[in-house]
MARBA-3410 file (N, C-alpha, C, O; in Angstrom, 1 decimal):
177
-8.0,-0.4,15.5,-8.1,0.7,14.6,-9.6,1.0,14.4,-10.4,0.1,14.0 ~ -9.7,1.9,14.5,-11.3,2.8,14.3,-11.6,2.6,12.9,-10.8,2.1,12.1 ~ -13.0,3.1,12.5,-13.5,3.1,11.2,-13.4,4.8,10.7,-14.0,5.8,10.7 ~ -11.9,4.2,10.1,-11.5,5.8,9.7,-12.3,6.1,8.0,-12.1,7.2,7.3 ~ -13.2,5.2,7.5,-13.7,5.5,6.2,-15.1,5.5,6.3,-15.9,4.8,5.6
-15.5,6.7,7.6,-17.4,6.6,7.9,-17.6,7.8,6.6,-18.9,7.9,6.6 ~ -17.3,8.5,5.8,-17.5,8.9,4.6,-17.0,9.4,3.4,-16.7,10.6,3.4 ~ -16.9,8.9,2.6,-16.5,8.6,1.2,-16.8,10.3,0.8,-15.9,11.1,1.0 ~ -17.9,10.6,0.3,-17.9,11.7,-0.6,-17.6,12.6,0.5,-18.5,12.9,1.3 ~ -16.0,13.2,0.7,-15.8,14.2,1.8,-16.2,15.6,0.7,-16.8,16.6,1.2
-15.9,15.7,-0.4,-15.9,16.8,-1.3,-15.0,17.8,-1.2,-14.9,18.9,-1.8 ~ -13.7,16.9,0.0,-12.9,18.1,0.5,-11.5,18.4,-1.0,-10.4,19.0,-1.0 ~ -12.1,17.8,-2.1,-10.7,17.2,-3.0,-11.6,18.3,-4.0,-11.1,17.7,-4.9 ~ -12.3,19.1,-4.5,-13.5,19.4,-5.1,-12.6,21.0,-5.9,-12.9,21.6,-6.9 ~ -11.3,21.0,-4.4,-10.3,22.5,-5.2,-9.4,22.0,-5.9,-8.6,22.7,-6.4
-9.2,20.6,-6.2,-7.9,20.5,-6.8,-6.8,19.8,-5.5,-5.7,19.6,-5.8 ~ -7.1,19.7,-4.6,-6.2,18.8,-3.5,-6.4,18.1,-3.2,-7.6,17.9,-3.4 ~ -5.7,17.2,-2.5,-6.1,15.9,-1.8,-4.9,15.9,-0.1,-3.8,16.4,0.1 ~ -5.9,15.0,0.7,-4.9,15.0,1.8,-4.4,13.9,2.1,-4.9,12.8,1.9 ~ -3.2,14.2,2.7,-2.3,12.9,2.9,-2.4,12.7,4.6,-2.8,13.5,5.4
-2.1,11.8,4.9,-2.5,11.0,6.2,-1.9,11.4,7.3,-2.1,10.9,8.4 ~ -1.2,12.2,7.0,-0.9,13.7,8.2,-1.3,15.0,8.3,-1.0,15.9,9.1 ~ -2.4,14.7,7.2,-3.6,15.8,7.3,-3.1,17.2,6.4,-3.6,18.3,6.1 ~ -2.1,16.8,6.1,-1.0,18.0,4.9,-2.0,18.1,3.7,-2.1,17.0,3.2 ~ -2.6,18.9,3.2,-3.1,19.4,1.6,-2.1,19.6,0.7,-1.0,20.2,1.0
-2.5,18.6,-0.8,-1.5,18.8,-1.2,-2.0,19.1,-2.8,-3.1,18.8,-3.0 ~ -1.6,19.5,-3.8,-2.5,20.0,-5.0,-2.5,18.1,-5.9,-1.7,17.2,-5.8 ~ -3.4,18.2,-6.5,-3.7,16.6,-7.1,-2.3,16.7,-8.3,-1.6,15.7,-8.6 ~ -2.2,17.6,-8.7,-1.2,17.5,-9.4,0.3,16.8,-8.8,1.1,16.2,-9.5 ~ 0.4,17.0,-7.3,1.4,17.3,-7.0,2.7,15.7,-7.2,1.9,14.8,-7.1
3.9,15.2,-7.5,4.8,13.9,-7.5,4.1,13.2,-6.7,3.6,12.1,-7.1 ~ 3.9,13.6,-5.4,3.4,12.2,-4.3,2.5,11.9,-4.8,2.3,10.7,-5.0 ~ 1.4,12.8,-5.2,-0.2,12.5,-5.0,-0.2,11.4,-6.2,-0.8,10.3,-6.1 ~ 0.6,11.8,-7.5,0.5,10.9,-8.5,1.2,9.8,-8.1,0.5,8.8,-8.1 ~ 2.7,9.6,-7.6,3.0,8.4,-7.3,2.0,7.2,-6.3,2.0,6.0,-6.2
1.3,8.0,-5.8,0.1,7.2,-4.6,-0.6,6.3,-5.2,-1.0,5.2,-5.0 ~ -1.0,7.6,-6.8,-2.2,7.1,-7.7,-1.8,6.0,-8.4,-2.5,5.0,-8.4 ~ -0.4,6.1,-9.1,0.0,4.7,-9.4,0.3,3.4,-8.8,0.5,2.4,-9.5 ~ 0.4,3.5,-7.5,0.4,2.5,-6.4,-0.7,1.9,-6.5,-0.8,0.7,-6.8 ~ -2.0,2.7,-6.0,-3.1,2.3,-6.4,-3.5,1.7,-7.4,-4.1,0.6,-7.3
-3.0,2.4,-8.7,-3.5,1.6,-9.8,-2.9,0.2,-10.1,-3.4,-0.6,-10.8 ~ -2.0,0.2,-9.4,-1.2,-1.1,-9.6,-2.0,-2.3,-8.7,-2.4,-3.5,-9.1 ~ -2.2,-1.7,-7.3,-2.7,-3.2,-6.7,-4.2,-2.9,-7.3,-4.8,-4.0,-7.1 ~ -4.9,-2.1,-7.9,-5.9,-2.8,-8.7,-5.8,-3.6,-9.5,-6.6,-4.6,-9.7 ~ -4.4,-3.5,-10.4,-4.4,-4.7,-11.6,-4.1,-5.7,-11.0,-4.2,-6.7,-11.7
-3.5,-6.2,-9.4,-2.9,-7.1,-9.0,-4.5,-7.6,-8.5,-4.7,-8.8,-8.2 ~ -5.4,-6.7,-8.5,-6.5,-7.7,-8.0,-7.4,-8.4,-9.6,-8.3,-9.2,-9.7 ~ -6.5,-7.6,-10.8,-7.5,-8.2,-12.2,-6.5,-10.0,-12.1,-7.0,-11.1,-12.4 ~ -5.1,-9.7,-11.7,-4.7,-11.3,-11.9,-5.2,-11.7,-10.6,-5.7,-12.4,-11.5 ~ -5.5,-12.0,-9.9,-6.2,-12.6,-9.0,-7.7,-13.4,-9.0,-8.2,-14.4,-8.5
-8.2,-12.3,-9.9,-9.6,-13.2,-10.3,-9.4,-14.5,-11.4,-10.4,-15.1,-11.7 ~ -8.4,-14.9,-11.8,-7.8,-16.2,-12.2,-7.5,-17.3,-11.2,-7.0,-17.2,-10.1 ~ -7.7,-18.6,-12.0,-7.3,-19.5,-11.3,-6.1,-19.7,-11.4,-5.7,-20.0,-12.5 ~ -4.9,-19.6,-10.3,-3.8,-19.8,-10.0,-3.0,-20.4,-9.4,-3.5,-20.5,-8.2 ~ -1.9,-21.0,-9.3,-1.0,-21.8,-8.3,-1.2,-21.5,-7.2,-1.0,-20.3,-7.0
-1.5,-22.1,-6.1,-1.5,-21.4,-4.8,-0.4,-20.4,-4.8,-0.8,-19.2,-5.0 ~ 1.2,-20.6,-4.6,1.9,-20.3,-4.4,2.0,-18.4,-5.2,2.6,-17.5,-4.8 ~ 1.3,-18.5,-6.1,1.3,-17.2,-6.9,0.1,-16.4,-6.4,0.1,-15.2,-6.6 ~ -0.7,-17.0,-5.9,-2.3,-16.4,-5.2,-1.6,-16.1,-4.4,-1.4,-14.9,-4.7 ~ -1.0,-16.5,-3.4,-0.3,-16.3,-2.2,0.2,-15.2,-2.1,-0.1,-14.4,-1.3
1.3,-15.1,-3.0,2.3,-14.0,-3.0,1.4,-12.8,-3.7,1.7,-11.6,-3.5 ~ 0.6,-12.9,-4.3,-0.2,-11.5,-4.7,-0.7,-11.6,-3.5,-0.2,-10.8,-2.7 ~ -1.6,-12.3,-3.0,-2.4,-11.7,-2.2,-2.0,-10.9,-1.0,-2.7,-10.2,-0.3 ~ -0.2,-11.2,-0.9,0.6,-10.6,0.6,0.7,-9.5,-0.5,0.2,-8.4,-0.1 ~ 1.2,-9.4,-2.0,1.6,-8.0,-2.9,0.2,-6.8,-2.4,0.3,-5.5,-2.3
-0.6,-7.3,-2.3,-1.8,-6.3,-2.0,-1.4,-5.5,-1.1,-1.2,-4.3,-1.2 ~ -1.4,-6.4,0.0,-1.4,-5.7,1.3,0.1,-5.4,1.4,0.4,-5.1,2.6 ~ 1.1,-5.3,0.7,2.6,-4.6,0.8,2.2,-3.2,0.0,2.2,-2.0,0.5 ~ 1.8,-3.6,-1.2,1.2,-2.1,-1.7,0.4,-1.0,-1.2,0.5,0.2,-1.5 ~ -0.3,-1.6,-0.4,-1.4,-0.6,0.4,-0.3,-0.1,1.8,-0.4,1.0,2.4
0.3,-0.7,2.1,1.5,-0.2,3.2,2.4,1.0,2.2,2.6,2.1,2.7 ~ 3.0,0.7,0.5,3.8,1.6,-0.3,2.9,2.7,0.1,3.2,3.5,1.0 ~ 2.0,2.6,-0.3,0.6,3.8,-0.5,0.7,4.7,0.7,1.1,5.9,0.8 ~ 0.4,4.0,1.6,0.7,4.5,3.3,2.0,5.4,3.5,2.0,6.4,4.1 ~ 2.9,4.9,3.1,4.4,5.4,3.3,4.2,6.6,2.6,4.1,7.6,3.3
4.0,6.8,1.2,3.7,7.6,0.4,2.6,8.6,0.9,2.6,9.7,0.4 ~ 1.9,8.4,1.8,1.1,9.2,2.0,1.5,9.7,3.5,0.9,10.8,3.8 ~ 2.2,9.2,4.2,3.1,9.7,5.7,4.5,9.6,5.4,5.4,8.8,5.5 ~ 4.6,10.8,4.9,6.2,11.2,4.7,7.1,10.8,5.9,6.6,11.0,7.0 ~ 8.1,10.4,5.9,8.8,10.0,6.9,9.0,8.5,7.5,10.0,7.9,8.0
7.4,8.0,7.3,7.0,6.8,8.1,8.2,5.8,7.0,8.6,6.2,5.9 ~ 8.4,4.6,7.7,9.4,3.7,6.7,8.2,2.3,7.1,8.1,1.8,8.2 ~ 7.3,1.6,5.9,6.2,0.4,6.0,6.8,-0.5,5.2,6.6,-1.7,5.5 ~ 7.6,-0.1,4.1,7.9,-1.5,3.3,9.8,-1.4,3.6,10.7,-0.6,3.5 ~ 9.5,-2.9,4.0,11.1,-3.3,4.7,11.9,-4.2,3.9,11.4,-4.7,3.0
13.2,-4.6,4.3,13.9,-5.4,3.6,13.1,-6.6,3.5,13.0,-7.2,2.5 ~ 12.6,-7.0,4.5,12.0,-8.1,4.2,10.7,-8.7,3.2,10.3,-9.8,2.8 ~ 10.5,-7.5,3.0,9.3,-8.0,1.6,9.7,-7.7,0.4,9.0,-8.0,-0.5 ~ 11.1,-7.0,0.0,11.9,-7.1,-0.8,12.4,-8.6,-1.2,12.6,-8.8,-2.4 ~ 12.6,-9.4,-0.2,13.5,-10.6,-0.2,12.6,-11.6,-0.4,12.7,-12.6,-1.1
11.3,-11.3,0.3,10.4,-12.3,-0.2,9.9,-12.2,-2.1,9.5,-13.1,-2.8 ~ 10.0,-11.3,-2.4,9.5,-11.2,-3.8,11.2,-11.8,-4.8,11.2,-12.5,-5.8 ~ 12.3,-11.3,-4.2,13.4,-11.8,-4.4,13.2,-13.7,-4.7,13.2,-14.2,-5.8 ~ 13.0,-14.6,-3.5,12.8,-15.7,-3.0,11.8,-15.9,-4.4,12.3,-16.3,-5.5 ~ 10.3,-15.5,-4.2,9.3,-16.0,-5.0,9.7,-15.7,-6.4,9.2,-16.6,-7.1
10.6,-14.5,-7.4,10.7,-15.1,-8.2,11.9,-16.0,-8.4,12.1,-16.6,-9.4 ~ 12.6,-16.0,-7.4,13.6,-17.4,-7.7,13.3,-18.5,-8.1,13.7,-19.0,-9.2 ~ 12.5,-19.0,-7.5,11.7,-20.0,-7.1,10.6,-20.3,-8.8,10.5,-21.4,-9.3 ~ 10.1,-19.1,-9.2,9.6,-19.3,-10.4,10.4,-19.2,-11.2,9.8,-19.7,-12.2 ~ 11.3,-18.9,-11.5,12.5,-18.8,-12.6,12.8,-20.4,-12.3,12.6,-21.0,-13.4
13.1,-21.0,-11.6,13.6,-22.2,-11.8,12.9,-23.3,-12.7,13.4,-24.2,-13.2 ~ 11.5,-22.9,-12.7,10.7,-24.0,-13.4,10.4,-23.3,-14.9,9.4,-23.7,-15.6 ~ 11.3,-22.2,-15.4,10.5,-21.7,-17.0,12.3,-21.9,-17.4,13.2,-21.8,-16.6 ~ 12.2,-22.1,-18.9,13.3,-22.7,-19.7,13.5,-21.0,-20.0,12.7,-20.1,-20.1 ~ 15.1,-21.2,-20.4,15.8,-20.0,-20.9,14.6,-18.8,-21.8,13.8,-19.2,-22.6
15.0,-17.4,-21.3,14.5,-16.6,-22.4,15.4,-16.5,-23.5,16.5,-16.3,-23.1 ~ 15.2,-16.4,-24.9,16.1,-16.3,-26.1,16.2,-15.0,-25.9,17.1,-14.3,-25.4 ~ 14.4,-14.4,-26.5,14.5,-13.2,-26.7,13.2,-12.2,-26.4,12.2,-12.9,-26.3 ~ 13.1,-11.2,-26.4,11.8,-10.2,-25.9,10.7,-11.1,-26.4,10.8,-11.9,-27.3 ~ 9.4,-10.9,-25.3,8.6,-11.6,-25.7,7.1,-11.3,-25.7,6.7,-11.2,-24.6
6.1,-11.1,-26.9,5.3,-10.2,-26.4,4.3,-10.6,-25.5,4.0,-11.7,-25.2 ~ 3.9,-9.2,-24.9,2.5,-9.7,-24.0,1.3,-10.5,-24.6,0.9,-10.5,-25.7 ~ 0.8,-11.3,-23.7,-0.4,-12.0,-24.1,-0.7,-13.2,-23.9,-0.7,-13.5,-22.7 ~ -0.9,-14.2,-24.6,-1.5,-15.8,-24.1,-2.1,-16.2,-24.1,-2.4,-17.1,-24.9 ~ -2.9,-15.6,-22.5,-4.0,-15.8,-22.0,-4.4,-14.7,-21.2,-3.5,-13.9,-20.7
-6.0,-14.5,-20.8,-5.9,-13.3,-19.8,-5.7,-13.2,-18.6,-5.8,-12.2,-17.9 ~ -5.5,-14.5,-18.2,-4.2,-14.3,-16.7,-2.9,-13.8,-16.9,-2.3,-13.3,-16.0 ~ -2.1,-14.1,-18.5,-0.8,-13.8,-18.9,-1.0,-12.4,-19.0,-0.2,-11.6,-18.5 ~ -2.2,-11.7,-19.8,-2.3,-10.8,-20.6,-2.4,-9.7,-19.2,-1.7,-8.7,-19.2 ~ -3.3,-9.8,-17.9,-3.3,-9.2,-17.1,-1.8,-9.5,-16.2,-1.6,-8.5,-15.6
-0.7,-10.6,-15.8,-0.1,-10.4,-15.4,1.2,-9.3,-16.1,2.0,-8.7,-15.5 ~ 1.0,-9.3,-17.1,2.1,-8.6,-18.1,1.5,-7.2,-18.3,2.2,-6.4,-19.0 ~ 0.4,-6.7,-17.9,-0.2,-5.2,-17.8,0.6,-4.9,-16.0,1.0,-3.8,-15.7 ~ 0.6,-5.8,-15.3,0.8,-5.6,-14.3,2.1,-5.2,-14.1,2.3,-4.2,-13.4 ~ 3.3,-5.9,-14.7,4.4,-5.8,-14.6,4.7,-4.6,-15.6,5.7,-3.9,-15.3
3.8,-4.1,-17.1,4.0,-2.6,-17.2,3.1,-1.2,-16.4,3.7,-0.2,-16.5 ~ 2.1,-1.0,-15.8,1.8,-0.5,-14.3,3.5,-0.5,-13.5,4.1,0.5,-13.4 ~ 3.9,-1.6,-13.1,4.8,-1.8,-11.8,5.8,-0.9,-12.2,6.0,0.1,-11.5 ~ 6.5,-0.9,-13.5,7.0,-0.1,-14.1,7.0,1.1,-13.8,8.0,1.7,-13.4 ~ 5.6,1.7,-14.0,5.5,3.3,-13.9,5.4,3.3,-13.0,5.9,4.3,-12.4
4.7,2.5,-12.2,4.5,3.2,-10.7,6.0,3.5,-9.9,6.2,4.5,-9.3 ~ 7.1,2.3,-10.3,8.8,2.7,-10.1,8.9,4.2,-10.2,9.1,5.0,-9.4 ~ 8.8,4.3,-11.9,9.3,5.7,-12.3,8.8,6.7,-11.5,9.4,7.8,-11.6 ~ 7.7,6.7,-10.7,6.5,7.9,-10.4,7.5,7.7,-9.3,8.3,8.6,-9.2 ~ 7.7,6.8,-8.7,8.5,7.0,-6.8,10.1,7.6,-7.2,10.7,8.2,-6.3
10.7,7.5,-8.5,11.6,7.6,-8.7,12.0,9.4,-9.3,13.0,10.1,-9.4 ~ 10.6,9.4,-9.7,10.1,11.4,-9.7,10.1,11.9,-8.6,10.8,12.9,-8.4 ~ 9.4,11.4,-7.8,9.1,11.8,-6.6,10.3,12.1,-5.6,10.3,13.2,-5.1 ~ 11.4,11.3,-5.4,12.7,10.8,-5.1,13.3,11.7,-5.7,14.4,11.8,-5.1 ~ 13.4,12.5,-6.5,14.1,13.3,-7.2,14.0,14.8,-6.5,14.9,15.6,-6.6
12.9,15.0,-5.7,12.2,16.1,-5.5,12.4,15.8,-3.7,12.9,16.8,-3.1 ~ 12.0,14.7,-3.1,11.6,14.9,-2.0,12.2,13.1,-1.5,11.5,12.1,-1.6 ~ 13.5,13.1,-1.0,14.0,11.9,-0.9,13.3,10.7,0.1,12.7,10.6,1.2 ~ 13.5,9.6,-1.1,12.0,8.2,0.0,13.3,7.4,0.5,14.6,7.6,0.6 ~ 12.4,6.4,0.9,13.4,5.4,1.5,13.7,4.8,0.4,12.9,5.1,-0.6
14.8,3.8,0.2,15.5,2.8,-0.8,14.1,2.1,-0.9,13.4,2.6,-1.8 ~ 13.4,0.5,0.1,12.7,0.0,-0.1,11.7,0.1,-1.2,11.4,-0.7,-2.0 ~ 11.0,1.3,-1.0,9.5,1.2,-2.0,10.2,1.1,-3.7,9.5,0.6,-4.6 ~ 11.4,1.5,-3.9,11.9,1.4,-5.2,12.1,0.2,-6.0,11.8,-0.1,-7.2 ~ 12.7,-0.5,-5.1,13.2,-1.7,-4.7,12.5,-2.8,-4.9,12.7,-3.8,-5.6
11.5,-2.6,-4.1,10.3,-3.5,-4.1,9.5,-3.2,-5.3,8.5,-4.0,-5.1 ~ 9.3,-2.6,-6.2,8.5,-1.8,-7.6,10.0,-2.6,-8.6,9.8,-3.4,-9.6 ~ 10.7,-2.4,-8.4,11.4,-3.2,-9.4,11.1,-4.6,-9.3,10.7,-5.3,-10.3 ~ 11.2,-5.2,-8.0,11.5,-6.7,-7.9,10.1,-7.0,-8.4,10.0,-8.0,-9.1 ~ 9.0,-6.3,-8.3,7.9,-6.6,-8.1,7.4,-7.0,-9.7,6.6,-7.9,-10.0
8.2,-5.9,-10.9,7.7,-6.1,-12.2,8.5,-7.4,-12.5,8.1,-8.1,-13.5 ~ 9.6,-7.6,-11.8,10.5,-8.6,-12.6,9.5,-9.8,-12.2,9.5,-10.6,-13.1 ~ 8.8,-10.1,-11.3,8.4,-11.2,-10.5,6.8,-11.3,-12.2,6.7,-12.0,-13.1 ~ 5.8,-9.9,-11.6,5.3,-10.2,-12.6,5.4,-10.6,-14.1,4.6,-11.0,-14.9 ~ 6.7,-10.3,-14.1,7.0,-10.9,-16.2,7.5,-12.7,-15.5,7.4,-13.5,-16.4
7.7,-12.9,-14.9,7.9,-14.3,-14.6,6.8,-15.3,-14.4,6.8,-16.4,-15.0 ~ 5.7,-14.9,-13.4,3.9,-15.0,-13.6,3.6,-14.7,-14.5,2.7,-15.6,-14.5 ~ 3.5,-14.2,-15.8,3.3,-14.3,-17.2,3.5,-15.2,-18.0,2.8,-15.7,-18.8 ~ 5.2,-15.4,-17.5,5.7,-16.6,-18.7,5.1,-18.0,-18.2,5.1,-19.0,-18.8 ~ 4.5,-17.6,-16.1,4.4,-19.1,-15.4,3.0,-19.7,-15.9,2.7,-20.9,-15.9
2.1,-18.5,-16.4,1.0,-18.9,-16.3,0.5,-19.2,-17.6,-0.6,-19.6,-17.9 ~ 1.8,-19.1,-18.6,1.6,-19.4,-20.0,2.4,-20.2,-20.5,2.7,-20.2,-21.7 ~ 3.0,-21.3,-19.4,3.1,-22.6,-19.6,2.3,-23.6,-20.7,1.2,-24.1,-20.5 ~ 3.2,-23.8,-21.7,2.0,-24.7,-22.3,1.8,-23.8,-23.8,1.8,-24.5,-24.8 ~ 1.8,-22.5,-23.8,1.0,-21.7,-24.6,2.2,-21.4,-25.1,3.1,-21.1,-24.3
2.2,-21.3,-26.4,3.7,-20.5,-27.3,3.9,-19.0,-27.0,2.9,-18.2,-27.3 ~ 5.1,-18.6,-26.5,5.6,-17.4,-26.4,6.1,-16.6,-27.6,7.2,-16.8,-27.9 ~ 5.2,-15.6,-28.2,5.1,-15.0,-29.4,6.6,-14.1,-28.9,6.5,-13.3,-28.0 ~ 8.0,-14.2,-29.7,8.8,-13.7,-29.3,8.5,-12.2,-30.3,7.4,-11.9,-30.8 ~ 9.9,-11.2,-30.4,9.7,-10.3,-30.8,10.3,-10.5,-31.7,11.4,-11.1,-31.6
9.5,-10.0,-33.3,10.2,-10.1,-35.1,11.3,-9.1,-35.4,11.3,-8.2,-36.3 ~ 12.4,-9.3,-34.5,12.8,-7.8,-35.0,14.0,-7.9,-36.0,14.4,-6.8,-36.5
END
C-alpha cells in the first residue's frame, strides 16, 4: 500500500464536508461522518488505557481493539465494504469470558474510578457506548452490517470488565441509591 497520507492540511473539508474513501463528499454534519468521528474517538481513548501498565493479555487485546477499530472506521467510510467479521466479535466475546472468570459477583452498579487505568478504562466503555448509538443512528438511515454493532457492544462490556480487572485490590465504590 502507497503513502496515501503525503498531506494532512488538504483544506478540502474548509466547506463544511469531509470525504469518505470512495471519494463521495459528504456534509460534516452528516450520521456517517459523526459515527466515524466516534470511532475515532473511541480508539483514542483505547490508546489513553494503554499508556498504563497492564496484563499482557489486556495490552494484547487493546492493542488488536485498535487496529479492529480503524478497520470499523474503514467500513464506515467505504459503504458497502464488510472489515469487521464474526471473528473479532468472538474474540472480544472469549477475552471477556476469560476476565469475568477471575472478578467476584457484581451486587450492584458501580461507580467509575479507582485508578487512572480504571478511570480511563471506564471512559472507554462510556465512548464505546456512544460510538454504538452513532452506528445505530446511522443504521436507521442507511443499513450497516450486523458486525460493527456487535462488536461496539461487546466491546463496552469487555471494557467495564478491564475496569473492575484493573481495580483489583481497590474498593469498588458501589452506587447509594
Amino acid at each position: 500500500m502507497g503513502n496515501r497520507l503525503s498531506k494532512i492540511a488538504t483544506r478540502t473539508g474548509d466547506t463544511g464536508t469531509t470525504g469518505l474513501a470512495t471519494g463521495e463528499r459528504l456534509p460534516k454534519h452528516d450520521l456517517r461522518v459523526h459515527a466515524m468521528g466516534e470511532v475515532d474517538e473511541l480508539n483514542c481513548v483505547i490508546g489513553l488505557i494503554l499508556i498504563h501498565d497492564l496484563p499482557e493479555a489486556i495490552k494484547t487485546r487493546l492493542t488488536d481493539t485498535q487496529q479492529e477499530l480503524f478497520n470499523l472506521g474503514g467500513e464506515l467510510a467505504m459503504p458497502g465494504y464488510e472489515l469487521v467479521k464474526d471473528s473479532h466479535v468472538l474474540a472480544l466475546d472469549e477475552a471477556l469470558d476469560a476476565l469475568n472468570e477471575t472478578l467476584p459477583p457484581l451486587k450492584d452498579f458501580i461507580m467509575p474510578g479507582g485508578s487512572p487505568a480504571c478511570a480511563h478504562a471506564h471512559l472507554g466503555r462510556a465512548v464505546a457506548r456512544r460510538a454504538e448509538r452513532a452506528l445505530w443512528m446511522l443504521h436507521a438511515e442507511a443499513p450497516l452490517n450486523a458486525n460493527p454493532m456487535r462488536y461496539l457492544n461487546r466491546l463496552s462490556d469487555y471494557l467495564f470488565v478491564v475496569a473492575r480487572t484493573l481495580g483489583k485490590g481497590l474498593e469498588e465504590v458501589e452506587w447509594a441509591h
